[in-house]
MARBA-194358 format. One record per residue (C-alpha): residue number from 1; chain; x, y, z. Coordinates in steps of 0.25 Angstrom, whole numbers, plus 5000, padded with zeros to 4 digits. Layout:
BEGIN
ATOM, NUM, A, X, Y, Z
...
//
This chain:
BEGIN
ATOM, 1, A, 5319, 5489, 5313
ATOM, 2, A, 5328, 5483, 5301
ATOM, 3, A, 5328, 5495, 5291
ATOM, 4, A, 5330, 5504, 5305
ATOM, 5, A, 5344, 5498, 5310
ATOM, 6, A, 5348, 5498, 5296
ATOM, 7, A, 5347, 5513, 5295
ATOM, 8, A, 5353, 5514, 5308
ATOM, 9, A, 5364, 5506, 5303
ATOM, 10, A, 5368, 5515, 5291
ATOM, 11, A, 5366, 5528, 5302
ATOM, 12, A, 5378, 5522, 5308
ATOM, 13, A, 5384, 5518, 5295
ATOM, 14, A, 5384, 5532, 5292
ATOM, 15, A, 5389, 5538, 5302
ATOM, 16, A, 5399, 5528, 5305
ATOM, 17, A, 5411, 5536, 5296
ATOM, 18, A, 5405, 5548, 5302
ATOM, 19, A, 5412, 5549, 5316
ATOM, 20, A, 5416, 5563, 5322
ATOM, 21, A, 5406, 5569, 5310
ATOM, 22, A, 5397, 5580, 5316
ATOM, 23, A, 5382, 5581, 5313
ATOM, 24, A, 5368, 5588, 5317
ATOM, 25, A, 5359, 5580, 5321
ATOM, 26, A, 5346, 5580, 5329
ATOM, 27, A, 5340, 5574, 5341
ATOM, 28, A, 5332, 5563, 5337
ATOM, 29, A, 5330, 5555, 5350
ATOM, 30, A, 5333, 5555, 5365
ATOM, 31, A, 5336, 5539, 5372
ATOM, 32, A, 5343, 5536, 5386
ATOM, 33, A, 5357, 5535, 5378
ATOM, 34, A, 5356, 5547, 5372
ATOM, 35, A, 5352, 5559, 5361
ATOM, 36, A, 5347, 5551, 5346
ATOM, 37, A, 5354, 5561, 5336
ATOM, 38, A, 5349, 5560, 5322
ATOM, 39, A, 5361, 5567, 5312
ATOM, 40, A, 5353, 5576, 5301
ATOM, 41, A, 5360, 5573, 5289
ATOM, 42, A, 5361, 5557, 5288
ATOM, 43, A, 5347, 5555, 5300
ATOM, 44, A, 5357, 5544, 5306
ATOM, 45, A, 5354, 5545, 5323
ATOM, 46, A, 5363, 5541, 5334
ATOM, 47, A, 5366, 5543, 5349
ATOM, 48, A, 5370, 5555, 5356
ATOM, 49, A, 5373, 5548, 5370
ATOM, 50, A, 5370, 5556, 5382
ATOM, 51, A, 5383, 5552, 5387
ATOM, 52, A, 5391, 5559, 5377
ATOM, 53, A, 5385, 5572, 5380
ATOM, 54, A, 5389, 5583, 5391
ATOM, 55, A, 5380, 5579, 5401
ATOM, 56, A, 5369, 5568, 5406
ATOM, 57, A, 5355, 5570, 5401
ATOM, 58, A, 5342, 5569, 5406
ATOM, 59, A, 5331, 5564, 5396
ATOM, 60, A, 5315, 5566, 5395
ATOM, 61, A, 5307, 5556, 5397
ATOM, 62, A, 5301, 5559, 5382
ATOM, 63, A, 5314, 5558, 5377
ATOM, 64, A, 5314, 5570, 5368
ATOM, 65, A, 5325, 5578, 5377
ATOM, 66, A, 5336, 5574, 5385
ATOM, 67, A, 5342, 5586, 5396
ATOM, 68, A, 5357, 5588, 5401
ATOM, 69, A, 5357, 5587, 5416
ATOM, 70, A, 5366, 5596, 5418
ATOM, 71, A, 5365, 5608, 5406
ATOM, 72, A, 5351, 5605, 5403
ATOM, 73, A, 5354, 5604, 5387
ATOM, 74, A, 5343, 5598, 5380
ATOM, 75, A, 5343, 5588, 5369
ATOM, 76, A, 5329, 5587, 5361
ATOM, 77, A, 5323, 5578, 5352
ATOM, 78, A, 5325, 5587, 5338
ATOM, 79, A, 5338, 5594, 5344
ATOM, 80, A, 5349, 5597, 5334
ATOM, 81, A, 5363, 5592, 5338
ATOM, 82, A, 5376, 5590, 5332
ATOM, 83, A, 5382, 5578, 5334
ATOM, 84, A, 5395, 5570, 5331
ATOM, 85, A, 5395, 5555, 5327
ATOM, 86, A, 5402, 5549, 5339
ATOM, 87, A, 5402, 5533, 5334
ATOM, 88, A, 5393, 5522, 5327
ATOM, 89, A, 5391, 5509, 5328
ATOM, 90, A, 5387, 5501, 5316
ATOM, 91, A, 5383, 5489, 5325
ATOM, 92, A, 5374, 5495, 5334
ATOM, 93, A, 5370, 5505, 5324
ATOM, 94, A, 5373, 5518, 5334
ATOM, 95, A, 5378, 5530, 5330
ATOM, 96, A, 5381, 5539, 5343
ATOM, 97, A, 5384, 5554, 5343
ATOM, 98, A, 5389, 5566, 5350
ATOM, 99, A, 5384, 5580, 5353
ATOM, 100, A, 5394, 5591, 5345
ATOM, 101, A, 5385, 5602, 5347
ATOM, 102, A, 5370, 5607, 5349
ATOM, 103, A, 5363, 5616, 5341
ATOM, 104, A, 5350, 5624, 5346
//
């Protein structure tokens, strides 16, 4: 558990200087909160909150796929987003995210 928050703690770290940067990631996780984004370059993961997208989601049971309630846009574990580094904090070791663009 030790050797996990202290990776998670550089994550942030890394990303702390980075705000506004652009970056691709992919979907590593689904959870009540939100979509778990995994940037490709540095492997740092943080939070795409459900309520910074477009719409309100409805998530599987199995977690692997969340559905927009109103467009029906999917989000899959394994899906390729670009995302924009919104905020961090070193504290609580979060680093959250917002959606720039989808690629197929």
């Amino acid at each position: 558990d030790a050797e996990r928050q202290s990776v998670k703690y550089f994550q942030v770290m890394n990303l702390e200087s980075r705000i506004g940067e652009v970056y691709d990631g992919v979907i590593s996780g689904i959870i009540d909160r939100g979509i778990i984004v995994e940037v490709v370059y540095s492997k740092c993961e943080g939070l795409m909150p459900f309520d910074s997208l477009y719409e309100a989601f409805d998530l599987e049971t199995s977690r692997l796929k969340a559905t927009g309630k109103r467009t029906g846009k999917v989000f899959k574990m394994g899906d390729k987003v670009k995302v924009k580094v919104m905020d961090t904090d070193l504290i609580a070791k979060q680093i959250n995210f917002e959606l720039v663009e989808e690629e197929s």
